[in-house]
C-alpha positions as CSV (number, residue, x, y, z in Angstrom):
1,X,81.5,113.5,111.1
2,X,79.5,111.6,113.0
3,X,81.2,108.5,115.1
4,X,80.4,105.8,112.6
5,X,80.5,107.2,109.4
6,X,82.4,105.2,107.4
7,X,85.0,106.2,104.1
8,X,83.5,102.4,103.1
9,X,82.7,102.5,99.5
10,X,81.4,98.6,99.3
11,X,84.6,97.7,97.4
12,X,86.9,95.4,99.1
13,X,89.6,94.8,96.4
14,X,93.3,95.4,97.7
15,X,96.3,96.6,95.8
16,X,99.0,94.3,96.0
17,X,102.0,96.4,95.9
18,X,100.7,99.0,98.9
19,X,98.1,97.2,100.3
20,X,95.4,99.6,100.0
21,X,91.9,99.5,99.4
22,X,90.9,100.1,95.8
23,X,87.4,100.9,97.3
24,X,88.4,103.1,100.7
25,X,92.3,103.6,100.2
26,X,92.7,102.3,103.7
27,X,94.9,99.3,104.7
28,X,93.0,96.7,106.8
29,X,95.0,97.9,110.3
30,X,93.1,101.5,109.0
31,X,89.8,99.7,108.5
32,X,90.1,97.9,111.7
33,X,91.2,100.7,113.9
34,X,88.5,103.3,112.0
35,X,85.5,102.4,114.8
36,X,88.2,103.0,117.8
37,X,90.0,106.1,116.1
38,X,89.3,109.7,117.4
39,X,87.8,112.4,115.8
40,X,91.2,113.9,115.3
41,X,93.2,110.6,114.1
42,X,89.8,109.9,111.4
43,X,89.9,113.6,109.9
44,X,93.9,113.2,109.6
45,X,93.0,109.9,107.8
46,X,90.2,110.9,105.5
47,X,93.0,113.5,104.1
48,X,95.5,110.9,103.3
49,X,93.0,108.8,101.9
50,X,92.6,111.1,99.0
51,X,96.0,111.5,98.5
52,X,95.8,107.6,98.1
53,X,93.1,107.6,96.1
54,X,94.5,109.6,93.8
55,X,97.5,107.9,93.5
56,X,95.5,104.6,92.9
57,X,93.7,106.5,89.9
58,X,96.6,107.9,88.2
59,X,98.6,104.3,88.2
């Protein structure tokens, strides 16, 4: 992954009952923090964010 790349899908609509985005599945501490994270805390993060994304789709 290179350092910038982004899980950004242009979407910026946020659930209200977990706070996540319906576009990224981040919360906005996630998004904020994405451009300072490591390598290791972004990969951890993209895996959860399909969990969440999934989770967003099936309610």
């Amino acid at each position: 992954m290179m350092k910038n790349d982004s899980p950004c899908a242009d979407l910026c609509r946020f659930d209200p009952r977990n706070k996540w985005c319906a576009g990224c599945g981040r919360t906005m501490d996630e998004i904020k923090a994405w451009r300072k994270m490591s390598p290791y805390h972004r990969t951890n993060l993209l895996t959860e964010l399909k969990r969440r994304m999934k989770r967003l789709k099936n309610s």
